[in-house]
mmCIF file of the N, C-alpha and C atoms, coordinates in Angstrom:
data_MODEL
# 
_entry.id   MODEL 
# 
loop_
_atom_site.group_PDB 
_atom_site.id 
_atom_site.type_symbol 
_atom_site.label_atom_id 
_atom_site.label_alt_id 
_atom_site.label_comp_id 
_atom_site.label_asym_id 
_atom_site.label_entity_id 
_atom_site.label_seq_id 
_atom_site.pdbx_PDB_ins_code 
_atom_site.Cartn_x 
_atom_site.Cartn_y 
_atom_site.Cartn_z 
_atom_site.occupancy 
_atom_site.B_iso_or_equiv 
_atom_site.pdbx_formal_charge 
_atom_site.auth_seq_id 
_atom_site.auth_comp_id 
_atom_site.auth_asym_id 
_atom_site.auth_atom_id 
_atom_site.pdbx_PDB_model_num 
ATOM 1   N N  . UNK A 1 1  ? 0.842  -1.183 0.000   1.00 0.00 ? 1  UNK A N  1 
ATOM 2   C CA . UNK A 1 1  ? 0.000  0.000  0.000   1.00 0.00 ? 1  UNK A CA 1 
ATOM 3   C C  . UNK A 1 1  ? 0.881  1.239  0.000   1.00 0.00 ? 1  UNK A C  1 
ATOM 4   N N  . UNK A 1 2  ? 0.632  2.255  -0.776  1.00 0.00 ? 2  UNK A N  1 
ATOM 5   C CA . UNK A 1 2  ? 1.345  3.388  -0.733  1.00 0.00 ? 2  UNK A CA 1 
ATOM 6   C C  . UNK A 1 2  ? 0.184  4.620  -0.958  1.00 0.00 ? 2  UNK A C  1 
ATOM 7   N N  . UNK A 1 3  ? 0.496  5.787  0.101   1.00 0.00 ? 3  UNK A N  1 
ATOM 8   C CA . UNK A 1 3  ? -0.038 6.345  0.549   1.00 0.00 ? 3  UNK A CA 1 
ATOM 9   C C  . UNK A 1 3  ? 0.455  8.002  0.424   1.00 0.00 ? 3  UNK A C  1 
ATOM 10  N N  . UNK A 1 4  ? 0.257  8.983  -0.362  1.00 0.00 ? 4  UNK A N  1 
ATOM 11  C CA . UNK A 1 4  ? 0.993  9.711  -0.500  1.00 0.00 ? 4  UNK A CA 1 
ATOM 12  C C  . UNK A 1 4  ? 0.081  11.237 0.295   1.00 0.00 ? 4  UNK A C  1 
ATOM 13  N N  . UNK A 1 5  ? 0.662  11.496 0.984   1.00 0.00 ? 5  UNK A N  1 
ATOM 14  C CA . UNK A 1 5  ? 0.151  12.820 1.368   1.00 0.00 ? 5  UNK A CA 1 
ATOM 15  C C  . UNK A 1 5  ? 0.546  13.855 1.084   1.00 0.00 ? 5  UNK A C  1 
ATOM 16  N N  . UNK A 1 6  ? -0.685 14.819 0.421   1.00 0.00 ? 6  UNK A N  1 
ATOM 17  C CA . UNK A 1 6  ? 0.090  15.878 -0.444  1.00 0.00 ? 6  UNK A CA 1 
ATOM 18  C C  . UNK A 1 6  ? -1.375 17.010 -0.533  1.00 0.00 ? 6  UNK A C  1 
ATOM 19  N N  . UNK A 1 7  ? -0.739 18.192 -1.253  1.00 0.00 ? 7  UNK A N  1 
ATOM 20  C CA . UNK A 1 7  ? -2.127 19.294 -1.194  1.00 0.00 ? 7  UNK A CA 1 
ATOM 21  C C  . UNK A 1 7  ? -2.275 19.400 -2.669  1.00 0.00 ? 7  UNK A C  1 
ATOM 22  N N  . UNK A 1 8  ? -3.136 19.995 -3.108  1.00 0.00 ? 8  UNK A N  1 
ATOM 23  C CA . UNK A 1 8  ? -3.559 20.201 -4.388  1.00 0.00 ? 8  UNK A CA 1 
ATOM 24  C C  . UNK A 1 8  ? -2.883 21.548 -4.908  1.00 0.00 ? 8  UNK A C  1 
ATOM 25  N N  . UNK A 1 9  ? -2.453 22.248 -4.295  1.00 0.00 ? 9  UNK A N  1 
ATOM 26  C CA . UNK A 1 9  ? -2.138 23.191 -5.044  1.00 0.00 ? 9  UNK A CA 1 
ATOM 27  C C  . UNK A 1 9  ? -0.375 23.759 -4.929  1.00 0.00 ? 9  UNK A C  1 
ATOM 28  N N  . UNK A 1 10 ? 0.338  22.336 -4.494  1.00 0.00 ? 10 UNK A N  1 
ATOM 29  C CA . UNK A 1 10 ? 1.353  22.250 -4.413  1.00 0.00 ? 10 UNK A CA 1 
ATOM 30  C C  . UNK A 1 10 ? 2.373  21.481 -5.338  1.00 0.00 ? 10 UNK A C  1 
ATOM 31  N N  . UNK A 1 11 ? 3.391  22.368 -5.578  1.00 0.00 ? 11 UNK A N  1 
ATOM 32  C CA . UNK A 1 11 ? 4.075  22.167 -6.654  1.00 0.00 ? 11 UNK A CA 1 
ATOM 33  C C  . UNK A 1 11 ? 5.071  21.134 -7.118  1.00 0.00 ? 11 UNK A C  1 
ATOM 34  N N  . UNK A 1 12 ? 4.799  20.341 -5.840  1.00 0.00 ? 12 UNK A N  1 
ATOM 35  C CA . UNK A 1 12 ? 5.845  19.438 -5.257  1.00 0.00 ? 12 UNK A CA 1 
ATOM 36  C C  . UNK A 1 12 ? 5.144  18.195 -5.206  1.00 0.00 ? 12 UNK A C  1 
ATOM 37  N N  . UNK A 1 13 ? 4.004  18.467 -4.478  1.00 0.00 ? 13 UNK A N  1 
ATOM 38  C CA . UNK A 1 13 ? 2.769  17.037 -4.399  1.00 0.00 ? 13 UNK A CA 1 
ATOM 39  C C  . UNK A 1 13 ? 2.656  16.756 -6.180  1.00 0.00 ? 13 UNK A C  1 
ATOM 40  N N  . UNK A 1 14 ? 2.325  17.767 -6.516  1.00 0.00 ? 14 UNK A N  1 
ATOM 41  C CA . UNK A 1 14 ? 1.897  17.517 -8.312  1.00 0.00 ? 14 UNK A CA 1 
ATOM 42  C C  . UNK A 1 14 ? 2.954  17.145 -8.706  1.00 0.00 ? 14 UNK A C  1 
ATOM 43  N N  . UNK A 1 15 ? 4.248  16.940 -8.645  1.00 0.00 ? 15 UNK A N  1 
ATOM 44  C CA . UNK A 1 15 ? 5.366  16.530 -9.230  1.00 0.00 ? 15 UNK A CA 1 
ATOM 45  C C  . UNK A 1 15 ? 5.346  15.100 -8.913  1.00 0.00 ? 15 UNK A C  1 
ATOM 46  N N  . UNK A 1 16 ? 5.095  14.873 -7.448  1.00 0.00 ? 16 UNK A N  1 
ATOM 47  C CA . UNK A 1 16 ? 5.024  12.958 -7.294  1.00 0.00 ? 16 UNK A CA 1 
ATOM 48  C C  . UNK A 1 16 ? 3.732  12.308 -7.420  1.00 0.00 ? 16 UNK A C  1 
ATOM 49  N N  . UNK A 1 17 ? 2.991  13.207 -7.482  1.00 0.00 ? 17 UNK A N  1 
ATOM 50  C CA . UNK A 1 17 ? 1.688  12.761 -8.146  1.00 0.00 ? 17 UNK A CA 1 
ATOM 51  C C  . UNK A 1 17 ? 1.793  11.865 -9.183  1.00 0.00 ? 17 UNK A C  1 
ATOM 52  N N  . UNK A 1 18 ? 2.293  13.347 -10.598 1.00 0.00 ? 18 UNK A N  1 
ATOM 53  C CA . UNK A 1 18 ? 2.888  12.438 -11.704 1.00 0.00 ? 18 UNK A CA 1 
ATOM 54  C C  . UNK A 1 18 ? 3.399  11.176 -11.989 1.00 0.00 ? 18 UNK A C  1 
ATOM 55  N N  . UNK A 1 19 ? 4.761  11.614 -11.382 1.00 0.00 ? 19 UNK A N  1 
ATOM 56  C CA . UNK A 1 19 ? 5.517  10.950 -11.431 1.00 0.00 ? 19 UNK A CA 1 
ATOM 57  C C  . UNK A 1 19 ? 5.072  8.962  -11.109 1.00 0.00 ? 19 UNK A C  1 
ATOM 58  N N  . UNK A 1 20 ? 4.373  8.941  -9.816  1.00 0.00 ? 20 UNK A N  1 
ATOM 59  C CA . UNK A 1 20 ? 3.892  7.541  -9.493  1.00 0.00 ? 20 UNK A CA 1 
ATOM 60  C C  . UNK A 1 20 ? 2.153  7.351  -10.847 1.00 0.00 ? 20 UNK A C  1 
ATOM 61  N N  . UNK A 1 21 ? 2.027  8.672  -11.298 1.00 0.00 ? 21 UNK A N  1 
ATOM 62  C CA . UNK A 1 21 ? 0.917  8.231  -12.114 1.00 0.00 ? 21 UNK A CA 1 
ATOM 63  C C  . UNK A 1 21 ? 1.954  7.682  -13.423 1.00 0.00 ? 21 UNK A C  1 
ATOM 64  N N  . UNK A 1 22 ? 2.853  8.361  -14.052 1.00 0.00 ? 22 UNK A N  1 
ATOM 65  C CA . UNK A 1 22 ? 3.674  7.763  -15.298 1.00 0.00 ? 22 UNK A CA 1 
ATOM 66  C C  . UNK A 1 22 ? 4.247  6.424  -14.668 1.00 0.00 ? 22 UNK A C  1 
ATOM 67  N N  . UNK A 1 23 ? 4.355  6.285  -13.672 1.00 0.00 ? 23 UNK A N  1 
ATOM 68  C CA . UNK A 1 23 ? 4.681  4.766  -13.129 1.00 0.00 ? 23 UNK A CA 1 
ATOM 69  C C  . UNK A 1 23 ? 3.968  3.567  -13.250 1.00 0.00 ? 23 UNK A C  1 
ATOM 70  N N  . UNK A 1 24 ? 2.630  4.080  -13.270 1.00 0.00 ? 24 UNK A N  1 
ATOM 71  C CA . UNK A 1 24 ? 1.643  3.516  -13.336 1.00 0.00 ? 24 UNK A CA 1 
ATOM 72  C C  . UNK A 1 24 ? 1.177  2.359  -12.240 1.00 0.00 ? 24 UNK A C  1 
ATOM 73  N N  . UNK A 1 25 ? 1.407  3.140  -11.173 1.00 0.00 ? 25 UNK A N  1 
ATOM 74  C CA . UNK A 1 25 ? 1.667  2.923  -10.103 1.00 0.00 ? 25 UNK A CA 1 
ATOM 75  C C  . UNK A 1 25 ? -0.147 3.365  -8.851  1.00 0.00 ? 25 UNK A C  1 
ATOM 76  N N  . UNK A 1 26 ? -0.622 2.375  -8.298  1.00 0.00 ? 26 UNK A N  1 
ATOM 77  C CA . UNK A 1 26 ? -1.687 2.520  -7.687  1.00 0.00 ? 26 UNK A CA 1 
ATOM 78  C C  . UNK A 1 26 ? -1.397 3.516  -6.205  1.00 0.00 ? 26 UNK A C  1 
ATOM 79  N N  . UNK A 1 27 ? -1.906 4.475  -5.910  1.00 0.00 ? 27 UNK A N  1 
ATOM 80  C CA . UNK A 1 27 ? -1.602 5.154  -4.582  1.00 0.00 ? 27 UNK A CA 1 
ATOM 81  C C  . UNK A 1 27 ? -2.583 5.594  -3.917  1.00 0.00 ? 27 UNK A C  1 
ATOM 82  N N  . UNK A 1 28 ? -2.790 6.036  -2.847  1.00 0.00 ? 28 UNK A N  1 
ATOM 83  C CA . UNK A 1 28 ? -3.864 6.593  -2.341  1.00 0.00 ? 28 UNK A CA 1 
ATOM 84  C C  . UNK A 1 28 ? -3.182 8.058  -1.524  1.00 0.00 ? 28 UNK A C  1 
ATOM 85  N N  . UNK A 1 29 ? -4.205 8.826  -2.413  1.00 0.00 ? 29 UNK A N  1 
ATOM 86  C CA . UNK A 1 29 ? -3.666 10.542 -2.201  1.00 0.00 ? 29 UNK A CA 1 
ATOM 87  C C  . UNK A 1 29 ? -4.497 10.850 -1.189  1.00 0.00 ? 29 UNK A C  1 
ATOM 88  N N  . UNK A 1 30 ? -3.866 11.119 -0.470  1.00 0.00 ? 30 UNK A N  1 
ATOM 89  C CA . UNK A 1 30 ? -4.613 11.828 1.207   1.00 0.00 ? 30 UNK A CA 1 
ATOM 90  C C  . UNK A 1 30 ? -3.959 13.412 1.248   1.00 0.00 ? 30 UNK A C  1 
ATOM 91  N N  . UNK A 1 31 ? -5.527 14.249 1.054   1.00 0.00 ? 31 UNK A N  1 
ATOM 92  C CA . UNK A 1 31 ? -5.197 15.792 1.011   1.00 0.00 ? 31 UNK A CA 1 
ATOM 93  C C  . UNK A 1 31 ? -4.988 16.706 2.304   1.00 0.00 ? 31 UNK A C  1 
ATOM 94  N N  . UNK A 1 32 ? -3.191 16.905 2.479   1.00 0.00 ? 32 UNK A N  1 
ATOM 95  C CA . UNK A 1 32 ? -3.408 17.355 3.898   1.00 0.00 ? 32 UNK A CA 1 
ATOM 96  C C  . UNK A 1 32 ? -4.014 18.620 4.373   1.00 0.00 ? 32 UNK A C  1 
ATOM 97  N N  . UNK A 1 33 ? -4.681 19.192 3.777   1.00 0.00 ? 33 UNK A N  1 
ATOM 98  C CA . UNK A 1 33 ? -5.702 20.189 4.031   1.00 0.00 ? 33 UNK A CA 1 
ATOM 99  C C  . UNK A 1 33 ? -6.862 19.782 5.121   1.00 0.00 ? 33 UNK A C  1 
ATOM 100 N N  . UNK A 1 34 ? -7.113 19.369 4.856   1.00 0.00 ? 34 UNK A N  1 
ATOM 101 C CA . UNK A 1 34 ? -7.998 18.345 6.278   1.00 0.00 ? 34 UNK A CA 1 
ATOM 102 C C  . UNK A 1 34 ? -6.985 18.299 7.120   1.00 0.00 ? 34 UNK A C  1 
ATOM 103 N N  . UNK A 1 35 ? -7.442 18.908 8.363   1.00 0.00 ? 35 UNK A N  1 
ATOM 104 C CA . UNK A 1 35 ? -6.606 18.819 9.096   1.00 0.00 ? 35 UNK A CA 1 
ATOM 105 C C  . UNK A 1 35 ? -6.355 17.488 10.092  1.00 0.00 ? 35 UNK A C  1 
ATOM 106 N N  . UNK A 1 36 ? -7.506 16.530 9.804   1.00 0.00 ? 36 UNK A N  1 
ATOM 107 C CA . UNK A 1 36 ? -7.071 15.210 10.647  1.00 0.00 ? 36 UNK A CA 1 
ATOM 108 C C  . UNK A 1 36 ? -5.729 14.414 9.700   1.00 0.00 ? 36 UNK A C  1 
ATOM 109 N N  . UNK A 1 37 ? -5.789 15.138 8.264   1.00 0.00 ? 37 UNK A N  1 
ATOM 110 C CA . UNK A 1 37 ? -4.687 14.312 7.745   1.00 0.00 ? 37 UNK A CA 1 
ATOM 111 C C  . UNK A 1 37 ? -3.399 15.272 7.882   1.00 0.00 ? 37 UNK A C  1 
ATOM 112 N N  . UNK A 1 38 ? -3.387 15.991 7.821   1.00 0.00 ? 38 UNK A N  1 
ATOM 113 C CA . UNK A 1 38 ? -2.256 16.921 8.898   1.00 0.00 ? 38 UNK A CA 1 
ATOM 114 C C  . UNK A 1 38 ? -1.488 16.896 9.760   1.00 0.00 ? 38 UNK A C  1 
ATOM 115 N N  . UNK A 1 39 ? -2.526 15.982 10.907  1.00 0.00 ? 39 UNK A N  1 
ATOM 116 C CA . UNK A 1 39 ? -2.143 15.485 12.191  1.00 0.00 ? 39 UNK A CA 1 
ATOM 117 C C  . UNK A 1 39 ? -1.577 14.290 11.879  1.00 0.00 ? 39 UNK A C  1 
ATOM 118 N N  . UNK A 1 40 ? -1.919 13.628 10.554  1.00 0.00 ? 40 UNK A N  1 
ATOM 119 C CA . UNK A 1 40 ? -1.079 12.275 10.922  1.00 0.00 ? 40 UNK A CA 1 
ATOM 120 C C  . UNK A 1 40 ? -0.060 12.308 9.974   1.00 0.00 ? 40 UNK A C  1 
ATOM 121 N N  . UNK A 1 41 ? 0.357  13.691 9.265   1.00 0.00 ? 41 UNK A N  1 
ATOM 122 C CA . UNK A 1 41 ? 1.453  14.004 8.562   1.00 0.00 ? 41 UNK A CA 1 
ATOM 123 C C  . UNK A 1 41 ? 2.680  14.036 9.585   1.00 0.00 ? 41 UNK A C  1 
ATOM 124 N N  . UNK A 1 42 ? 2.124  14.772 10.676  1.00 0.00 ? 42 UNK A N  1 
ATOM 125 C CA . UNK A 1 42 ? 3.104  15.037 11.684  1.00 0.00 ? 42 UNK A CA 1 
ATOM 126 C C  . UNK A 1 42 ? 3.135  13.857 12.947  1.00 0.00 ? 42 UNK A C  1 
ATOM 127 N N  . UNK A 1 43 ? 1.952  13.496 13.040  1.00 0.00 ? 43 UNK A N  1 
ATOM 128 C CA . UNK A 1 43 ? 2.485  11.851 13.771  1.00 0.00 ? 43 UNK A CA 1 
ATOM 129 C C  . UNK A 1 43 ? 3.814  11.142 12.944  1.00 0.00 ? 43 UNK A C  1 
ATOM 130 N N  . UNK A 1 44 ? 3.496  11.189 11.780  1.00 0.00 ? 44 UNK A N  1 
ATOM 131 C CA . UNK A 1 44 ? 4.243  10.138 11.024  1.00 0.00 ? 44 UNK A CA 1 
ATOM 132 C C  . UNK A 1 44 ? 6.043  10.866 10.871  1.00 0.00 ? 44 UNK A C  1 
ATOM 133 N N  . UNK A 1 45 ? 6.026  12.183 10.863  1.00 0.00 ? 45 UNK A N  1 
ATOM 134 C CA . UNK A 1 45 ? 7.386  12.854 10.596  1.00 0.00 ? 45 UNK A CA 1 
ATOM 135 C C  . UNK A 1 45 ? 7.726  13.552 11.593  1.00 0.00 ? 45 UNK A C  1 
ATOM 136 N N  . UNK A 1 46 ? 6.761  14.096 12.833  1.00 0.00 ? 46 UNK A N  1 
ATOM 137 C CA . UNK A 1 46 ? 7.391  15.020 13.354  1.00 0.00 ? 46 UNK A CA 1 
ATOM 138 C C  . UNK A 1 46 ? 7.640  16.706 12.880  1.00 0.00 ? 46 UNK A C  1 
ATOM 139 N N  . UNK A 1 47 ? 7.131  16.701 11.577  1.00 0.00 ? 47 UNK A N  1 
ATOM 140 C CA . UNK A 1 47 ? 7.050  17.934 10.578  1.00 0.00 ? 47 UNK A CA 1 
ATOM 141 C C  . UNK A 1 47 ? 5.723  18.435 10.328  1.00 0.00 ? 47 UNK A C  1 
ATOM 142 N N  . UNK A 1 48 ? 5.800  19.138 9.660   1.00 0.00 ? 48 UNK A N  1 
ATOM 143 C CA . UNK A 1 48 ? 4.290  19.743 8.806   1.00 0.00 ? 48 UNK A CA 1 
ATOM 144 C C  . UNK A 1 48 ? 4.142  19.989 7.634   1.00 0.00 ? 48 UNK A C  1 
ATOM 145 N N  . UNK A 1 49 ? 5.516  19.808 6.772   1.00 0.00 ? 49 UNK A N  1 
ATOM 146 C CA . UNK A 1 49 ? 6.194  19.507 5.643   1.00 0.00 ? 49 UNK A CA 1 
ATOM 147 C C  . UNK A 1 49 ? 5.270  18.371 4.941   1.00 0.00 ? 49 UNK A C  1 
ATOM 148 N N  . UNK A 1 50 ? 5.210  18.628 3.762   1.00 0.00 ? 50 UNK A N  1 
ATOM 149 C CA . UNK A 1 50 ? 4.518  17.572 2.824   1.00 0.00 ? 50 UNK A CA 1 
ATOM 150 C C  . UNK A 1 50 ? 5.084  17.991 1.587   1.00 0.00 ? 50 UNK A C  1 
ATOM 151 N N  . UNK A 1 51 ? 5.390  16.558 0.136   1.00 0.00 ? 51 UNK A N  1 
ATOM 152 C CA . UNK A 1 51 ? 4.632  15.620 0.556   1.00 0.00 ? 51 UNK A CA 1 
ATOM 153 C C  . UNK A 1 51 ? 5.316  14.743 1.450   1.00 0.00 ? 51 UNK A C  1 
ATOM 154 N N  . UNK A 1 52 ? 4.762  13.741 1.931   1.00 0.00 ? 52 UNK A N  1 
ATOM 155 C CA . UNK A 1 52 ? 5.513  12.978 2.413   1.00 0.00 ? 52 UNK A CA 1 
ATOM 156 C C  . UNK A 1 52 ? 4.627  11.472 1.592   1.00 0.00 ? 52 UNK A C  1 
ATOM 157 N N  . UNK A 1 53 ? 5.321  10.324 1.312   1.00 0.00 ? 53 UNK A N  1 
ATOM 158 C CA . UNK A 1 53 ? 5.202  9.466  1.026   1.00 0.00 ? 53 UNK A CA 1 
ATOM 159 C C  . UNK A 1 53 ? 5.704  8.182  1.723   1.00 0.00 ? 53 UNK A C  1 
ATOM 160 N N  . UNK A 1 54 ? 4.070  7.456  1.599   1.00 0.00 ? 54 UNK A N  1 
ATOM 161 C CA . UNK A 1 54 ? 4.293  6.217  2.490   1.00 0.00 ? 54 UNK A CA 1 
ATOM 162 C C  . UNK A 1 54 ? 4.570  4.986  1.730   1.00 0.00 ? 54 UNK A C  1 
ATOM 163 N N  . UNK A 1 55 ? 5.428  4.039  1.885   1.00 0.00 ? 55 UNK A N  1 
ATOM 164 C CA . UNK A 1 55 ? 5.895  2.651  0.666   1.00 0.00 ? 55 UNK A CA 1 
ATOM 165 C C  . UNK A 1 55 ? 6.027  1.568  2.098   1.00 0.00 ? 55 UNK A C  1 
ATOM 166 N N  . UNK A 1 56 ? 4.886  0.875  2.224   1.00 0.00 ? 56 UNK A N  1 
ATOM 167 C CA . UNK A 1 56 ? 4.964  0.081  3.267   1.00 0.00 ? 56 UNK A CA 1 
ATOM 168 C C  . UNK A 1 56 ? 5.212  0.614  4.689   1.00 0.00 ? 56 UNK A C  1 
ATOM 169 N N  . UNK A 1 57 ? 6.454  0.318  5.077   1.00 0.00 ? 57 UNK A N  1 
ATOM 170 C CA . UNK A 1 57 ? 6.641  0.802  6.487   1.00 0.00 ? 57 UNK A CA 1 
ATOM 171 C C  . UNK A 1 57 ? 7.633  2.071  6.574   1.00 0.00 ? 57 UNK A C  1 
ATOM 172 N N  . UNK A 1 58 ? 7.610  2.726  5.117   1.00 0.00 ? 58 UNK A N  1 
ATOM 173 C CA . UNK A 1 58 ? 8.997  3.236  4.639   1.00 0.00 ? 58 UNK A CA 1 
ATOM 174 C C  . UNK A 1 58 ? 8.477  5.005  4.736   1.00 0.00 ? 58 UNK A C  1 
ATOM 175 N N  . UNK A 1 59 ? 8.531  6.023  5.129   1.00 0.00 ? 59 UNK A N  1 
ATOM 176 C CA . UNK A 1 59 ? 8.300  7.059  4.959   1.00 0.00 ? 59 UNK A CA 1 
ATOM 177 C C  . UNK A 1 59 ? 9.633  7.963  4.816   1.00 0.00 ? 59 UNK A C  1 
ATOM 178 N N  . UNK A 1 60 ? 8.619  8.469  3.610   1.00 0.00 ? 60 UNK A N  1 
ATOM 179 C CA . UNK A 1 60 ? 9.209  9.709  2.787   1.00 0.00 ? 60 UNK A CA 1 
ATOM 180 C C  . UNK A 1 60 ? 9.031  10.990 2.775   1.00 0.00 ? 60 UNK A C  1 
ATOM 181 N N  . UNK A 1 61 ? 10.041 11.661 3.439   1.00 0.00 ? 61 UNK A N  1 
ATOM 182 C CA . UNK A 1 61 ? 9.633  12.981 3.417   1.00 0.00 ? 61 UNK A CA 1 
ATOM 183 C C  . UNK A 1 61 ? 10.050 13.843 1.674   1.00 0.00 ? 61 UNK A C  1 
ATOM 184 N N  . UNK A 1 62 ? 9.125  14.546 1.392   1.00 0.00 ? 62 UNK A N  1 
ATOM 185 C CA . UNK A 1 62 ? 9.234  15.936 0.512   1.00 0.00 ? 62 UNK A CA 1 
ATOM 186 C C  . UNK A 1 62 ? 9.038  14.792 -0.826  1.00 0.00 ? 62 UNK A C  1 
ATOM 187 N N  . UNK A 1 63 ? 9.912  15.637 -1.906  1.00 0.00 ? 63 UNK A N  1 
ATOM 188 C CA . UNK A 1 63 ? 9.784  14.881 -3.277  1.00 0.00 ? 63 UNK A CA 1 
ATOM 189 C C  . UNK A 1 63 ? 10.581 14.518 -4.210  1.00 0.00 ? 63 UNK A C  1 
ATOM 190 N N  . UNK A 1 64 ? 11.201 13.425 -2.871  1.00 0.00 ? 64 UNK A N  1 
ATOM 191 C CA . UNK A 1 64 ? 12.521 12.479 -3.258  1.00 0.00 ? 64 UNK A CA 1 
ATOM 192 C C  . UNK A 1 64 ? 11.888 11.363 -4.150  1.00 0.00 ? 64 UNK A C  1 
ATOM 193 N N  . UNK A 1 65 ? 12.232 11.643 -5.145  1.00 0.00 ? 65 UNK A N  1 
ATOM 194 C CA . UNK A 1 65 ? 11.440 10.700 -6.592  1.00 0.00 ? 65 UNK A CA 1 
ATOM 195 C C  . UNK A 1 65 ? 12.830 9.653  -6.128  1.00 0.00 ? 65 UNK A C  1 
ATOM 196 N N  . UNK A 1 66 ? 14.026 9.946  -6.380  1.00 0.00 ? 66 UNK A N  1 
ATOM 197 C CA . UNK A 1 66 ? 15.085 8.160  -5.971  1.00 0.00 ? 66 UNK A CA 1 
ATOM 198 C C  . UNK A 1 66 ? 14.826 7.883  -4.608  1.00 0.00 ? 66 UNK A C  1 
ATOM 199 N N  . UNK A 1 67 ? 14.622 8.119  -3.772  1.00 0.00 ? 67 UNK A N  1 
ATOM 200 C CA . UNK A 1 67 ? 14.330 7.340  -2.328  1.00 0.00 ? 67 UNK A CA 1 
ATOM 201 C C  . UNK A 1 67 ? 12.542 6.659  -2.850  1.00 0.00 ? 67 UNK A C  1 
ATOM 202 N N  . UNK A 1 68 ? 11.430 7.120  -3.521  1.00 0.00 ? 68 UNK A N  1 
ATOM 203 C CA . UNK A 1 68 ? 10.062 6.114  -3.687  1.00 0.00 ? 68 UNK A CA 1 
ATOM 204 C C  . UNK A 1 68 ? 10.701 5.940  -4.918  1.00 0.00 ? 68 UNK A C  1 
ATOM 205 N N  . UNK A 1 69 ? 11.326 5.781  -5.646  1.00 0.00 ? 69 UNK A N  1 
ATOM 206 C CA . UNK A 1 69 ? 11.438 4.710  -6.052  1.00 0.00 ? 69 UNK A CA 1 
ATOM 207 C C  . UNK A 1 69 ? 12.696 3.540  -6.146  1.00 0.00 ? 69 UNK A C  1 
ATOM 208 N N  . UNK A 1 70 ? 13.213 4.268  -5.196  1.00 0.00 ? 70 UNK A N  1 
ATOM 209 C CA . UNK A 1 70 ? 14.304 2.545  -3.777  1.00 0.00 ? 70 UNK A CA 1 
ATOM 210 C C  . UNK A 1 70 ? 13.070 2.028  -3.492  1.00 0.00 ? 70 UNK A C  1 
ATOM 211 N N  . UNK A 1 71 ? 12.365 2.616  -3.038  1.00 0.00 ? 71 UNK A N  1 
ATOM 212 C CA . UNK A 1 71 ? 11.410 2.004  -1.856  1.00 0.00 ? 71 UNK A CA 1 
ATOM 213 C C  . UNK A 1 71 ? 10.325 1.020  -2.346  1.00 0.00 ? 71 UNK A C  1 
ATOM 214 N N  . UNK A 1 72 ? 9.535  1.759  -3.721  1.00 0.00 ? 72 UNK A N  1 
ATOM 215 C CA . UNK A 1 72 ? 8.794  0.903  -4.599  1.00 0.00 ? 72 UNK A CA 1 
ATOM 216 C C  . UNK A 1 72 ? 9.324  -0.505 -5.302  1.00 0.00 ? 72 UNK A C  1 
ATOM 217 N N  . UNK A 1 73 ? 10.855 -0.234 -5.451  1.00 0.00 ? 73 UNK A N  1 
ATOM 218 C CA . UNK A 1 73 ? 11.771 -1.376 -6.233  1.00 0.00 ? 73 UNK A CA 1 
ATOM 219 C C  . UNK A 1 73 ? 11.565 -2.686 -4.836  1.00 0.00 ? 73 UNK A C  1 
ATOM 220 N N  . UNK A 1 74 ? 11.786 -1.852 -3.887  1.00 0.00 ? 74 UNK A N  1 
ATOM 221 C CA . UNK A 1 74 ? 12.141 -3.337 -2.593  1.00 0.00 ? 74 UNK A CA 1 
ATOM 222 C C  . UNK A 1 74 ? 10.810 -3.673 -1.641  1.00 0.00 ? 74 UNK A C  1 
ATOM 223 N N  . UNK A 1 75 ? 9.273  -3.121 -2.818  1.00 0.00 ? 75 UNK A N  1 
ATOM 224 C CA . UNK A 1 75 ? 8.303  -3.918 -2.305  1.00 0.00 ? 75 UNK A CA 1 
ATOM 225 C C  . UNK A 1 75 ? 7.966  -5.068 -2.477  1.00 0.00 ? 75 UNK A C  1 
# 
């Protein structure tokens, strides 16, 4: 399961958006605008920074395209 948390009008979320969509790659986009997904941006990092991307047990901060896809390769 991969889980990407990101906002819509960010320039950075839309970049790994892409990127796992040209992958062709299944994800589930959680908009941290809601602030209950906010809260578990920062459960999960300690930050408030997004995106952050989830690859199993593997979290990713910002929009390190070679760290998700290390992470996607060793699912």
């Amino acid at each position: 399961m991969i889980d990407l948390y990101s906002a819509d009008q960010c320039f950075w979320s839309g970049k790994l958006r892409h990127h796992l969509d040209q992958l062709g790659v299944s994800y589930r986009n959680i908009n941290v605008t809601d602030p209950d997904n906010a809260e578990k941006v920062f459960q999960l990092t300690g930050q408030r920074g997004f995106p952050v991307t989830v690859v199993g047990d593997q979290v990713i901060i910002g929009c390190d395209i070679d760290a998700v896809d290390k992470a996607l390769e060793n699912m």
